[in-house]
N, C-alpha and C positions, 0 to 999 in steps of 0.2 A: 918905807913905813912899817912901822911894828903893831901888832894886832894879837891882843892876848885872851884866852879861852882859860878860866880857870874852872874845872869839873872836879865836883865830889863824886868820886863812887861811893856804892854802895847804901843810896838811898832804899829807908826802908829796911835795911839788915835789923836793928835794933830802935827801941823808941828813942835813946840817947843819939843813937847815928844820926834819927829823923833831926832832932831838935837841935842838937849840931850844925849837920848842915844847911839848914834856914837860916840859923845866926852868921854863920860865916856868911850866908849870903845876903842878911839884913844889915850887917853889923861889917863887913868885912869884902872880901875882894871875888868872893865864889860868885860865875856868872849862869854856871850850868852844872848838873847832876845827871848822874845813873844811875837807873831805879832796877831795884832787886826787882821782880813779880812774884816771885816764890818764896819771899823771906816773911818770917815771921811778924816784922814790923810793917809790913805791905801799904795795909788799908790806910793806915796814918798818913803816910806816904802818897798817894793817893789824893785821901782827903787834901790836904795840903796841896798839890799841883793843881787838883780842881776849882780850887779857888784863890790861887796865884798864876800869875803869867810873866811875873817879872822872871825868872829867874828857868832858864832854857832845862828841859827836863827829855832826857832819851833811855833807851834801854839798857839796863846791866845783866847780857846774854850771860845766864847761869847755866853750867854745864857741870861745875866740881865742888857744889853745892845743894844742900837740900833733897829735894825728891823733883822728879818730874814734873812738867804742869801738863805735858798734851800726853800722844800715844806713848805706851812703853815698849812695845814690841821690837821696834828698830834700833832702841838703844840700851838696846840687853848688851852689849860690849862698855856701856859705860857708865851701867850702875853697878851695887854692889849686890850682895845677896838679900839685903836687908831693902832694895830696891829703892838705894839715895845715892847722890852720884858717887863716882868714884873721884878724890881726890887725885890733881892733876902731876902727880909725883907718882902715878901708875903707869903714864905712859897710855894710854886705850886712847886721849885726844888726837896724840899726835895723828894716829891712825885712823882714825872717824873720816865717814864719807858723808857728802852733803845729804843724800839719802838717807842716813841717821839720822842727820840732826836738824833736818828742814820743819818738819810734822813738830818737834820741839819751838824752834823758833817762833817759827808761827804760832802758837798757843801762848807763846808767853807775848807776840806782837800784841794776840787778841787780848790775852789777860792787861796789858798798858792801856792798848785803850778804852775799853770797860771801864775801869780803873778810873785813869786819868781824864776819860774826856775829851782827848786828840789821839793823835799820830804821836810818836816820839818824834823827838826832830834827828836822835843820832842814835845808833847803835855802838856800842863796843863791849868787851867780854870780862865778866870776872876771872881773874889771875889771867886777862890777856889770849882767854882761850881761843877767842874767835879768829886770832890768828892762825891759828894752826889751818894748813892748805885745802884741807876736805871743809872745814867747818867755815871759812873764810870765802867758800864758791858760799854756800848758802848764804852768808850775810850779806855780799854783797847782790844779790837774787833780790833778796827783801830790801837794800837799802834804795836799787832802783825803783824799784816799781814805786817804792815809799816815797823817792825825792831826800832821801837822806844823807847826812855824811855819815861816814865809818872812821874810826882811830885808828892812826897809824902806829905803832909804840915802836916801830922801828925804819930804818929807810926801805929793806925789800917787801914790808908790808905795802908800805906805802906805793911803791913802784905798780904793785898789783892793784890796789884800790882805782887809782889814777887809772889804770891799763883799760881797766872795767869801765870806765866813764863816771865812776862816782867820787864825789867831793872827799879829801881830805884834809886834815891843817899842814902847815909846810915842815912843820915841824914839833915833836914831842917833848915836854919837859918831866924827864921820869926821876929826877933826883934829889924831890921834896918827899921823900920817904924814908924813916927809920929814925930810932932816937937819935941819932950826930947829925942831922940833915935838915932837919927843921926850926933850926932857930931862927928867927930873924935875920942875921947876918949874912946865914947862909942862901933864906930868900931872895934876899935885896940882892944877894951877888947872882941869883941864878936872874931876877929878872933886869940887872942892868947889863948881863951879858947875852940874851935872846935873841935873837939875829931877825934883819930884816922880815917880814911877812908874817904868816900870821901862825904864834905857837902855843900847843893845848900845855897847858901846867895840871897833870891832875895832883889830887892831894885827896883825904880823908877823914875829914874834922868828925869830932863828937864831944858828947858831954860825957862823961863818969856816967858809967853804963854796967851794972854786975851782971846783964845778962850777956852783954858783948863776950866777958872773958871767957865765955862759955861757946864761943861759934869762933873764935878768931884767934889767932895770934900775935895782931899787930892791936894791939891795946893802947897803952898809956901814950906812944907818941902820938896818938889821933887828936886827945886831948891838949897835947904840945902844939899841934898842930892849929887846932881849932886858935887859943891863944897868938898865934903868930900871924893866921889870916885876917883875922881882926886887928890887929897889929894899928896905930895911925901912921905908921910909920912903914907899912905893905902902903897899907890905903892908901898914903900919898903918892908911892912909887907908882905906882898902876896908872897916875894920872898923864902919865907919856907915853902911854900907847891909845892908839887911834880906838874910838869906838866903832 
């Protein structure tokens, strides 16, 4: 039986992000999202989950973004001078211990639910940070106690989450990303070949956003993006896998 998880990251990054990913998931095939705490677009974000439930909403663990939301003292190895994180092409993640970045974590769990009004139901990290092995003891810390699952984005992740006793998907689909990758055709081939159980597809829809090109790099195929998840022709695909 096949079981499919589609998650926008990056709720909340911009107002186009927000309004993006609600249509892909009004209009389109997105069943779940992860919410920035610390972006700029936040409260929108927020508002919106507080008064939807359709559509599964967890956290997007920011570590190579923005400024801090809890103590700074512990993660003076992975801000910059200017006290915003250090992007993850530094190298300081790899090397983080859960002692840094736990007191983070947690401030951003509490700024969610403030925020939203629940518990997130799932953790996972912007640029996949929470993978990295010090940062990844602390998330799975919090996903227990929470009852949560965690993202795998690769098999030795995975192997560890499982190890932990906390929930994963069986498998991740990372290759709905970049301008050659998001067409429709290329969807429908990724999801008529996903293999038994159950597999997260994430993706990053938005609307035309000028504040976006100003925090991101991955720009206009979000917008590609967005168009192809609403797709009738995803939508219908989707209807062979199990709810």
């Amino acid at each position: 039986m096949k079981r499919l998880i589609v998650t926008a990251d990056d709720f909340g990054l911009t107002p186009g992000v927000v309004t993006g990913i609600v249509e892909a998931h009004e209009q389109g095939i997105v069943t779940a999202t992860s919410l920035m705490v610390s972006a700029e677009a936040a409260e929108s974000a927020f508002a919106w989950a507080r008064d939807h439930t359709s559509l599964v909403v967890g956290l997007h663990f920011v570590l190579t973004f923005a400024r801090p939301t809890g103590p700074r003292e512990p993660l003076l190895d992975l801000v910059d001078a200017e006290g915003r994180f250090r992007r993850l092409e530094s190298g300081a993640h790899e090397r983080a211990t859960p002692e840094q970045v736990r007191g983070e974590l947690r401030a951003q769990l509490e700024l969610f639910e403030k925020g939203v009004g629940r518990a997130p139901t799932h953790i996972d990290g912007h640029h996949h940070v929470h993978a990295f092995p010090g940062i990844l003891t602390a998330v799975l810390e919090e996903a227990a106690r929470l009852g949560v699952t965690v993202r795998a984005p690769d098999d030795a992740t995975r192997e560890r989450i499982r190890r932990d006793g906390v929930e994963t998907a069986d498998h991740f689909l990372a290759n709905f990303y970049g301008a050659d990758n998001v067409s429709e055709d290329e969807l429908l081939e990724t999801l008529d070949a996903a293999p038994d159980g159950t597999s997260e597809l994430m993706c990053h829809p938005a609307h035309r956003d000028d504040r976006l090109e100003t925090l991101s790099s991955y720009v206009s195929p979000r917008w590609a993006e967005l168009a192809t998840l609403t797709s009738p022709r995803v939508v219908a695909a989707t209807t062979n896998f199990a709810t």
